[in-house]
N, C-alpha and C positions, 0 to 999 in steps of 0.2 A: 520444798513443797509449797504450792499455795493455794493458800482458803478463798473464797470466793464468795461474794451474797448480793443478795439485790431487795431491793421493795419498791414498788409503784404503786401510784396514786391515778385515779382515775378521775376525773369531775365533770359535772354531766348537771341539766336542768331538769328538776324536777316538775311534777304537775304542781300548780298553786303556790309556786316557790316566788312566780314575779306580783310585783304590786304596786300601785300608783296607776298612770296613765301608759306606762308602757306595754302594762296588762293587754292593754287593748289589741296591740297587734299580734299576740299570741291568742287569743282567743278568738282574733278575724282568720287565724290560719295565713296572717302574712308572714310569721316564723312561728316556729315549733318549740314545746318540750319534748324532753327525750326520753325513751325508755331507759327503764334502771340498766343497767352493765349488766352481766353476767355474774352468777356468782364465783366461778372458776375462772382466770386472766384468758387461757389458755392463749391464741393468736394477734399480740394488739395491734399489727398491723392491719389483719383484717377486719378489727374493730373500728379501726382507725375509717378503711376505708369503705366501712357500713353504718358513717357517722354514729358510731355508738359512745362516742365519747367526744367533748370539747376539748380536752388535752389532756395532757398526761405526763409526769414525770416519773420515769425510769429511772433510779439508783442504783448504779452496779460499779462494786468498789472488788477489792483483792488487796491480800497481803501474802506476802512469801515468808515463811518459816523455815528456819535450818537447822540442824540436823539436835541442835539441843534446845528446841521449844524456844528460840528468841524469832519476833519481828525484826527481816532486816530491809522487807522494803515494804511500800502500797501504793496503789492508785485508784482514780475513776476510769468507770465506763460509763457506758449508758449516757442517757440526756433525758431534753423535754420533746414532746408530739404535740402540734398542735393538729386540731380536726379544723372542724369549718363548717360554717351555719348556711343551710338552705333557706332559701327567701322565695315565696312564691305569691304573684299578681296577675290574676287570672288564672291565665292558661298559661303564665311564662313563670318560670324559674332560674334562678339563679345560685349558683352556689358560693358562698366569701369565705374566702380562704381565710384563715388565721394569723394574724403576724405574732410570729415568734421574741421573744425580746432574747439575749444572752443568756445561757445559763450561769449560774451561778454557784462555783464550788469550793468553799472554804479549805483551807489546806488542811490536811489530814489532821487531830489531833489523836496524840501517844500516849498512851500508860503504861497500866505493869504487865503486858502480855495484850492490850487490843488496841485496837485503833479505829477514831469515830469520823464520819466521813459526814457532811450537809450538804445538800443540794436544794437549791432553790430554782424552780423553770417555772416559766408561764407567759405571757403575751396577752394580747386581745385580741378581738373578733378584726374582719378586715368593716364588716359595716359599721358606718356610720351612726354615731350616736349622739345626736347637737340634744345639747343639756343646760340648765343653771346648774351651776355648783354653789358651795359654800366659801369659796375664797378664791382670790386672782386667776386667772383673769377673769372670773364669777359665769362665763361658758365656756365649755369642753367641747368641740367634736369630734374625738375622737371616742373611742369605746374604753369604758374604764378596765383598771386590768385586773387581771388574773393570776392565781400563782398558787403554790403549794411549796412548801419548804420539811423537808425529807430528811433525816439522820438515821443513818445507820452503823451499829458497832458489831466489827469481826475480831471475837477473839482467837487468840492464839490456838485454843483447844478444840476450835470448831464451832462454838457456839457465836450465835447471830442475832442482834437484836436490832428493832426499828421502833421509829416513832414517828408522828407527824409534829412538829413541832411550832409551824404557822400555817396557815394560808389567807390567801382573799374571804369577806364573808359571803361571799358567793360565786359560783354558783355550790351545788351538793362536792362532797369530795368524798370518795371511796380508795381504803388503801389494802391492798394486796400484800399477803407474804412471800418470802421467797419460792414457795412450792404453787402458787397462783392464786392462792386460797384468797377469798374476802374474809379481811380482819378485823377491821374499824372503818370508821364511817367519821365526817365532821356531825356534829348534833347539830347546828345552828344554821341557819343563812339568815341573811339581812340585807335583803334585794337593797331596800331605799338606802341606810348607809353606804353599801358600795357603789352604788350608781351616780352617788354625788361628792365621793371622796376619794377612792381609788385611779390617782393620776401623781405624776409627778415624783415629787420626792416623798410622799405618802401611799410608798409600796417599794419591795425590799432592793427596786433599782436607786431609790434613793435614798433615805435613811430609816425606814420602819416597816416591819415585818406588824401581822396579827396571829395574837396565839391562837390556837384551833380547842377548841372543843371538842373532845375525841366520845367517841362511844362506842364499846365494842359491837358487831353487829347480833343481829337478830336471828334466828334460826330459819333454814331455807324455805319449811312449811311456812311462815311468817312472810318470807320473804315474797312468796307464790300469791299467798293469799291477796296481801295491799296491792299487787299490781293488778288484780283481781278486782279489786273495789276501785281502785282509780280508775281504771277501765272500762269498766261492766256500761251497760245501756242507761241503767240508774245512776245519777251523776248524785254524788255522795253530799250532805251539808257538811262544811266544815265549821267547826267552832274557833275562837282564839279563846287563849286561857290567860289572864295577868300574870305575871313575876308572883309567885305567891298565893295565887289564890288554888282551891280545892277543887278536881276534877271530880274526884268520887271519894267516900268520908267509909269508913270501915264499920260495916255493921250496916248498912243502908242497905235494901234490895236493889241486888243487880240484873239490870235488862238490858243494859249496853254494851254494845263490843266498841274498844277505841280504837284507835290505829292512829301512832303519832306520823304525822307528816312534817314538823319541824321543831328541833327543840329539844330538851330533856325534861324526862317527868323522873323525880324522884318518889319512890314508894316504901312507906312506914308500916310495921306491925304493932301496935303497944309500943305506939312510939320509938321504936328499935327502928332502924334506917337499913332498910335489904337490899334495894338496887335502884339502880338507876338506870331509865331505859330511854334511845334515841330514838331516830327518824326510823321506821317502819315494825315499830314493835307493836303487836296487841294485846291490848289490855282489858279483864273486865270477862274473857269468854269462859271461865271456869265456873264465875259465880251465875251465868248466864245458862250454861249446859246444863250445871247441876239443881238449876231452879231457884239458890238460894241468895244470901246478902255477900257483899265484898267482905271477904279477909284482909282485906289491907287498905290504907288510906294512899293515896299519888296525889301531890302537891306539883306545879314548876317553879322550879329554882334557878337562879343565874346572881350572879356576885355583882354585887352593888344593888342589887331590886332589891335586898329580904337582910335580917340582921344576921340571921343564921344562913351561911351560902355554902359553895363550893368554890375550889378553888379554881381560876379558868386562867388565871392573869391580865395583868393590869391593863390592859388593851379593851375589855371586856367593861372596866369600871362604867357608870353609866348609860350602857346602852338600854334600849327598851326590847325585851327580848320576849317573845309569844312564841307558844307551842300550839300546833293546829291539831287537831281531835277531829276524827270520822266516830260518828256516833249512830247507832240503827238499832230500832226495837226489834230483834229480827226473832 
């Protein structure tokens, strides 16, 4: 008999995700951000080819079972997609294809009845990106790169688990389960890190992976609304929040709805720690509808900012990490 399973990651630029000078040509409309994915996989070819996605790795592994419950064989399927970014000056367009780099698939690891399978795909853009970097040769033109790294375990009894376990810190990544469903999300990007560091042997072609900050996703109405507000005719203010500091304090009157656009907001009740919310949750419309003050305190946190942190891994140590907040007396 054989078991079968798969997960795919999707990643795609969000609105207000780039920053620095590069900003510029996304807001002159000489390239785009992308709308959000779908929330069901369902066709990624034809996602593929309705740029709804900048690439994409597909994990689809199998094991064969015989007749008394042991693993006697596995393998891969599946790979990476790359899409490809439209560029538009004037009246003319152009579209740059993707360069693909090798996938990447560690040989199956075995236990007592499953077996874990990793894949790592991703490339970069075909345009051109002349940069300073922070070390030899101190500029890049090529486009820094991209990637997601994927594990998935099929056990013997039919059960399937996934995770995302690194990727680039940008752009957004969204990962899918076996049945197409949106599962988790990356919480973080960090356009400026990646832009001047992601080349060479500083990405998983050469010796270093980044761990991902996962956050499960946000509910579909949630999901509908933020692209609602990113969108709408009213262009939204955003806020940044420090490592640390206090978005809304529990017991204060509430008038604002939040909507994270990057990052994770942890949130406390009497000090007790409830959840922790990523990229498109909102926050603040309960105490808002019902007229009154917050129930609950929401801090950001990231490890290395604060004494008390999470855990994200050591890739994470030091970086400067901000969560964006849409805020409206509505």
């Amino acid at each position: 008999m054989r078991h079968e399973g798969w997960v795919t990651s999707l990643s795609w630029i969000p609105s207000e995700a780039v920053t620095g000078g590069t900003r510029v040509a996304f807001d002159a409309g000489f390239t785009h951000y992308d709308e959000p994915p779908p929330g069901e996989l369902g066709d990624i070819e034809r996602l593929r080819a309705t740029g709804r996605f900048r690439f994409a790795n597909v994990l689809r592994a199998w094991i064969d079972i015989d007749d008394s419950g042991q693993i006697t064989g596995s393998g891969y399927s599946g790979g990476g997609l790359m899409g490809s970014t439209m560029v538009k000056l004037g009246a003319l367009r152009h579209r740059f294809l993707a360069i693909k780099l090798p996938d990447l698939q560690r040989d199956p690891q075995s236990g007592d009845g499953w077996v874990r399978f990793v894949q790592t795909t991703g490339g970069r853009t075909g345009l051109p990106a002349p940069r300073p970097v922070r070390r030899r040769p101190y500029v890049q033109w090529q486009a820094p790169l991209v990637w997601t790294t994927l594990s998935l375990t099929l056990h013997a009894d039919g059960r399937t688990e996934f995770a995302l376990t690194g990727a680039s810190r940008f752009p957004r990544h969204w990962v899918y389960d076996g049945s197409g469903q949106l599962s988790h999300k990356s919480g973080l990007t960090d356009f400026r890190d990646w832009y001047r560091k992601s080349f060479g042997r500083h990405s998983p072609w050469g010796d270093e992976d980044s761990p991902a900050l996962v956050t499960a996703v946000e509910t579909a109405l949630e999901r509908s609304l933020s692209v609602q507000l990113m969108h709408g005719a009213a262009k939204p203010s955003v806020r940044r929040v420090k490592a640390g500091e206090v978005l809304v304090r529990q017991g204060q009157p509430g008038t604002s709805i939040y909507l994270v656009l990057d990052g994770v907001l942890r949130v406390d009740r009497n000090g007790e720690r409830l959840a922790e919310y990523g990229p498109g949750a909102l926050l603040g419309e309960r105490a808002h509808l019902e007229g009154g003050a917050d129930t609950k305190t929401g801090s950001r946190w990231a490890r290395g900012s604060e004494p008390l942190a999470c855990e994200v891994g050591e890739g994470l140590d030091g970086v400067k990490c901000l969560a964006l907040a849409w805020a409206a007396g509505l």
